[in-house]
C-alpha positions as CSV (number, residue, x, y, z in Angstrom):
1,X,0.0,0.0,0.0
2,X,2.2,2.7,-1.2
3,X,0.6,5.9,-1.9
4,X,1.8,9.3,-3.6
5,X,0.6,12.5,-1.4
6,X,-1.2,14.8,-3.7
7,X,0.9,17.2,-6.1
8,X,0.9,20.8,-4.9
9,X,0.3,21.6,-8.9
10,X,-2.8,19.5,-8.8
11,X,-4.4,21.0,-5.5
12,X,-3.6,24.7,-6.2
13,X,-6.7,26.1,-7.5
14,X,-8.1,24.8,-4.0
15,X,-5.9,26.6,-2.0
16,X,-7.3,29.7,-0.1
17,X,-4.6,32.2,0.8
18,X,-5.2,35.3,3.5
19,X,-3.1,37.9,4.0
20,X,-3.1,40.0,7.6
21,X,-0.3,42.1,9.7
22,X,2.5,40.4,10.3
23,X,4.4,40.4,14.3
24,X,7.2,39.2,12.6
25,X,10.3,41.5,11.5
26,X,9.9,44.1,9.0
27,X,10.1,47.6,11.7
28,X,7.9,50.2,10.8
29,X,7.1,48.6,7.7
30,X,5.2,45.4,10.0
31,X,2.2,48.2,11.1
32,X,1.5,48.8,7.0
33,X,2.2,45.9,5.2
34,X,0.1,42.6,4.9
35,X,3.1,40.1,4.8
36,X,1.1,37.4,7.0
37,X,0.0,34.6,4.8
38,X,-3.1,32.1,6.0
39,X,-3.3,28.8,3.5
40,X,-6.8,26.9,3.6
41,X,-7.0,23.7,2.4
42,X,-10.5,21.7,2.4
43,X,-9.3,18.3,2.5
44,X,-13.0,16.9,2.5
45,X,-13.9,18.6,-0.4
46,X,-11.3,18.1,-2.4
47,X,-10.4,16.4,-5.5
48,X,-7.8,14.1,-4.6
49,X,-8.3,10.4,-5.1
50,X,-10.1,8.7,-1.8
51,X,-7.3,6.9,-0.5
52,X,-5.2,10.4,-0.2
53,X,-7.9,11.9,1.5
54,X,-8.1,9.2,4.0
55,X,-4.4,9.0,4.6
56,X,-4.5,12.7,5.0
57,X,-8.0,13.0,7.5
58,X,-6.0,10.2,9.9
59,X,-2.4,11.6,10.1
60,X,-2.6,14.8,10.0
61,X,-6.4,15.2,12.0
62,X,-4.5,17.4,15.2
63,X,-3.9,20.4,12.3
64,X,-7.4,20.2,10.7
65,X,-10.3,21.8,12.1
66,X,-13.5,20.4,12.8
67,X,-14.7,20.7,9.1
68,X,-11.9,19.3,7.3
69,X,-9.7,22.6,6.8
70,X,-6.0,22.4,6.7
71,X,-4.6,25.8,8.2
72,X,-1.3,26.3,8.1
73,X,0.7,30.3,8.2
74,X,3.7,31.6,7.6
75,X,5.1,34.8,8.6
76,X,8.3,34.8,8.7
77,X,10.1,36.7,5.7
78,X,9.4,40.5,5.0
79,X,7.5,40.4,1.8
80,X,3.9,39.0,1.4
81,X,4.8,37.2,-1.9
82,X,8.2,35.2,0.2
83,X,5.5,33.9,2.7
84,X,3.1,32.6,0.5
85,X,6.3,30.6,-1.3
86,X,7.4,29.4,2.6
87,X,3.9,28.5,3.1
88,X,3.3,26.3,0.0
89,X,6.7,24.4,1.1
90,X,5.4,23.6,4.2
91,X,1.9,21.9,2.6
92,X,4.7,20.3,0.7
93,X,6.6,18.9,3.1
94,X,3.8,18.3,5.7
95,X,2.2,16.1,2.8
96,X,5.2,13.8,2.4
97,X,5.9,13.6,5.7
98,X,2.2,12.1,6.3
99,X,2.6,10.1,2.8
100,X,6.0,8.4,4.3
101,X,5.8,4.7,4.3
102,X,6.3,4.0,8.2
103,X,9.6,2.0,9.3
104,X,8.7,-1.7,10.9
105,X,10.2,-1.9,13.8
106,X,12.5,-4.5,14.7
107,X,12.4,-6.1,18.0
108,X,15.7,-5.9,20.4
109,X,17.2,-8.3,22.9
C-alpha cells in the first residue's frame, strides 16, 4: 500500500490564501504591510483520489479543524509574496511527511 501524497500543482486552485499584519520582522514597515499569509485547504472537499484523503483526515487530523480545513501560516520573511512561497513548502513537506511509508520496527534483545 504505497501511496503518492497529492501534487501541490494538482491542489492549487483549492488553495485559499489570506493575508493580515505580520508580528514578525519588517520595523515600521510590520504596522502597513500585509506580509502574514493564512493557506486553507479543504481536505474533505477536495479532488484528490479517496485513498489520499483518508491518509491525510488520519495523520494529520490534530492540524485540521472540525470541518476538514487544513490551516497552516507563515510569517516569517518580510514580503507577502516570500511567505506565500514558505507557506506552500510547508503543505509540501507536511504532505510527504504524512505520505512516508512508516519503518517496521525491529524487536531488540
Amino acid at each position: 500500500m504505497n501511496i503518492t501524497p497529492p501534487k501541490t500543482e494538482e491542489i492549487i486552485n483549492e488553495l485559499e490564501f489570506a493575508t493580515s499584519r505580520s508580528s514578525g520582522p519588517g520595523g515600521q514597515n510590520v504596522n502597513k504591510v500585509n506580509s502574514k499569509v493564512t493557506l486553507r485547504w479543504d481536505v474533505i472537499h477536495s479532488t484528490i483520489s479517496e485513498e489520499q484523503r483518508e491518509v491525510i483526515l488520519k495523520k494529520l487530523h490534530t492540524r485540521l479543524t472540525k470541518e476538514g480545513i487544513l490551516q497552516l501560516t507563515s510569517q516569517d520573511k518580510r514580503s507577502q509574496l516570500q511567505n506565500k512561497e514558505a507557506v506552500v513548502q510547508k503543505l509540501e513537506q507536511l504532505l510527504s511527511k504524512a505520505f512516508a511509508p512508516k519503518k517496521m520496527r525491529r524487536p531488540t534483545k
